[in-house]
N, C-alpha and C positions, 0 to 999 in steps of 0.2 A: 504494500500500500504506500505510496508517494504521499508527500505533504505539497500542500498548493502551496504557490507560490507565493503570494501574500503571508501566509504563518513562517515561509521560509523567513522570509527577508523579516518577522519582528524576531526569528528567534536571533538571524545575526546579530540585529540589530542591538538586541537585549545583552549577549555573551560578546560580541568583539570587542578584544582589548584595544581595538583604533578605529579607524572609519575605513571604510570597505574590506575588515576585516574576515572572510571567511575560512583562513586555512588553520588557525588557531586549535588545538583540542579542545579548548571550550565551546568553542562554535559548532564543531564536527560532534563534540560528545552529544549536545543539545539538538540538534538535527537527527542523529540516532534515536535520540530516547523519543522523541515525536514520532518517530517512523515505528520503534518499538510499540509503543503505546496502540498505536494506529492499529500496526497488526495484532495486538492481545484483544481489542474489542473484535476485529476481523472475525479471530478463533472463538467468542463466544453464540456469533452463531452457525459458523464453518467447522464444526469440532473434526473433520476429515479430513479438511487440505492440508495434507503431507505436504506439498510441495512447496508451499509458503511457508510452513513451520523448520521448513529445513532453512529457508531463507532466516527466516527470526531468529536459529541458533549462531546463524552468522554476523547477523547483526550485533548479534549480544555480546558475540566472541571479540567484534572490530572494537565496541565500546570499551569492552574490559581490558584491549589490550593502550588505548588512548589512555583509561584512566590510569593506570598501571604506569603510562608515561609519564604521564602528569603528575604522578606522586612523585618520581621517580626527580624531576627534572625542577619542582617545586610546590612541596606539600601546602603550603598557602592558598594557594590556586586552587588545588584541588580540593580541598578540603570549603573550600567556596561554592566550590563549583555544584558539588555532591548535594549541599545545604539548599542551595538555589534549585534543584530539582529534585530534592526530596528522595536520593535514590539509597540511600544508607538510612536503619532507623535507630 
């Protein structure tokens, strides 16, 4: 499931550390987790499509390995980051 293009541009807009910031892992994490999102309501009323779910593990897997960056390179950030979209509880 794709995110329109209007929710892209506020999520950049929201997470970029500059202006026309999109390659950042804050941006990229926050684009995932939208796109994650998208697809788990998908699977609540699709409980069959494999094909998609095989897609969601990979999505999950690209975030985790961003986030894992971002600790890695500046736990401030991330630990930001995580707060701002609610993914740690």
């Amino acid at each position: 499931m794709s995110i329109a293009s209007k929710r892209k541009a506020e999520l950049v807009k929201q997470f970029a550390r500059a202006e026309n910031d999109t390659g950042s892992p804050e941006v990229q994490v926050a684009i995932l987790s939208e796109r994650i999102k998208n697809l788990t309501e998908h699977f609540k009323t699709h409980k069959q499509d494999k094909h998609s779910r095989r897609g969601l593990l990979a999505l999950v897997a690209n975030r985790r390995s961003l986030l894992d960056y971002l600790k890695k390179i500046e736990a401030s950030r991330y630990q930001t980051l995580i707060e701002k979209l609610g993914l740690r509880k």
